[in-house]
N, C-alpha and C positions, 0 to 999 in steps of 0.2 A: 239840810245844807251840807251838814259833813262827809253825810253820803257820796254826793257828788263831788267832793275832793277828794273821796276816799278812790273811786272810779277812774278820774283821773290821773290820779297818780297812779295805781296799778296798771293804767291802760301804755304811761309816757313807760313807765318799768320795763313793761314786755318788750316795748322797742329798741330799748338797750341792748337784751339776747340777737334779735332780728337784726340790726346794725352790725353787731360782730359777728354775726354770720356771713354778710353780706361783705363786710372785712376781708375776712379768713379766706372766703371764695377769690374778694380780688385778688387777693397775695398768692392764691394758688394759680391763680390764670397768668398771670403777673411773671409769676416765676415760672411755667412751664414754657409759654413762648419769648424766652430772652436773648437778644442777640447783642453783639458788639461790632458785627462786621457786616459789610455788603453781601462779600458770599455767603454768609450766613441764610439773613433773609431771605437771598435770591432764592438758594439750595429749598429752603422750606418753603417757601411759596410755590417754585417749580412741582417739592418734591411729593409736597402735604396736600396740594391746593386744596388750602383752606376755605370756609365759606367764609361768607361776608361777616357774621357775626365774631368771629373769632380774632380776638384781641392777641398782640405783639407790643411787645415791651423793647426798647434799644435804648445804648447809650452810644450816642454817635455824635460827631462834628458836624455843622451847619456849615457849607462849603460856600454856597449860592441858594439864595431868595428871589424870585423872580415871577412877576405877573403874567399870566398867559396872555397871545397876544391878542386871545378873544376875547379879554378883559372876565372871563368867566370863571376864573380862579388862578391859584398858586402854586406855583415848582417850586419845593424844595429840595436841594440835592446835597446828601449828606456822605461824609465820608468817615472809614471806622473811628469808635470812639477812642482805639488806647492808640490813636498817633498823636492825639491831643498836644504833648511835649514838643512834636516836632511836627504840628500844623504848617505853620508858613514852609517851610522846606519840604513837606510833602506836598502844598496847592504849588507851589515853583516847578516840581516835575510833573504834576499833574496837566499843567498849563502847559507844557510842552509835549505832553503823548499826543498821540492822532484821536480823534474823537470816539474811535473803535475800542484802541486799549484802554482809554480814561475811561468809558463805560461801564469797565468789565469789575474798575473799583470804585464805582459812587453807585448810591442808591438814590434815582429819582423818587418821591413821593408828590403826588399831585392832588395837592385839596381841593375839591369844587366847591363853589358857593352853593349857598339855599335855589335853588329854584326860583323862589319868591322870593326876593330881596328886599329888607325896607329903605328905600331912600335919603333916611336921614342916618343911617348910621354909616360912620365912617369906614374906609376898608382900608386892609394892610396891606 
C-alpha cells in the first residue's frame, strides 16, 4: 500500500518542475510581445504578422464594449493604457475627431463566439 503512495507523490513532485516551466515560458512570451499603445500593436501586427498562435500582452483602457450587429460576437475598442489619468478628457476629444483620425488611436479587438454555442449559458 505504501508503495503506491510512495508513486504518487513522486509522480504530483515531478509536476511541480513541469508547472514552473510552463510558468517561466509564459513570462517570457508574456514579456516579449508587451504593449501599451495602439501604435504599438498596429506596428507589430503590420510589422511582425504574427501567426495565430502567437500571444500579446497590453495594458490599455476599455473605451467601448459593444455587440456585433450579427449577434455573433464582441468589439472591444481600447485606448492606450498610460492616459489612464486623463481617460475622460482624452474619450471628450476622441468623440470629436472624424472617425478616420480616431482610428489611427484606438485598437479595435473583436472576440467571436464558439461556433457551437450552448444555449443556456448567458452572453456578455
Amino acid at each position: 500500500m505504501r508503495a503506491g503512495i510512495d508513486d504518487a507523490e513522486t509522480a504530483a513532485a515531478e509536476l511541480l518542475p513541469e508547472a514552473d516551466a510552463e510558468l517561466n515560458d509564459q513570462a517570457t512570451v508574456e514579456a516579449t510581445n508587451f504593449f501599451v499603445s495602439a501604435k504599438e500593436v498596429r506596428e507589430f501586427v503590420k510589422g511582425e504578422v504574427p501567426a495565430a498562435a502567437v500571444f500579446i500582452s497590453v495594458i490599455m483602457c476599455v473605451l467601448t464594449v459593444e455587440r456585433l450587429v450579427n449577434n455573433r460576437g464582441t468589439r472591444v475598442t481600447l485606448v492606450d493604457g498610460f492616459v489612464q489619468p486623463h481617460f475622460k478628457a482624452y474619450c471628450r476629444r476622441l468623440e470629436k475627431m472624424d472617425p478616420f483620425r480616431r482610428d489611427t488611436l484606438v485598437l479595435q479587438v473583436t472576440v467571436w463566439d464558439p461556433k457551437i454555442r450552448s444555449h443556456g449559458r448567458p452572453r456578455f
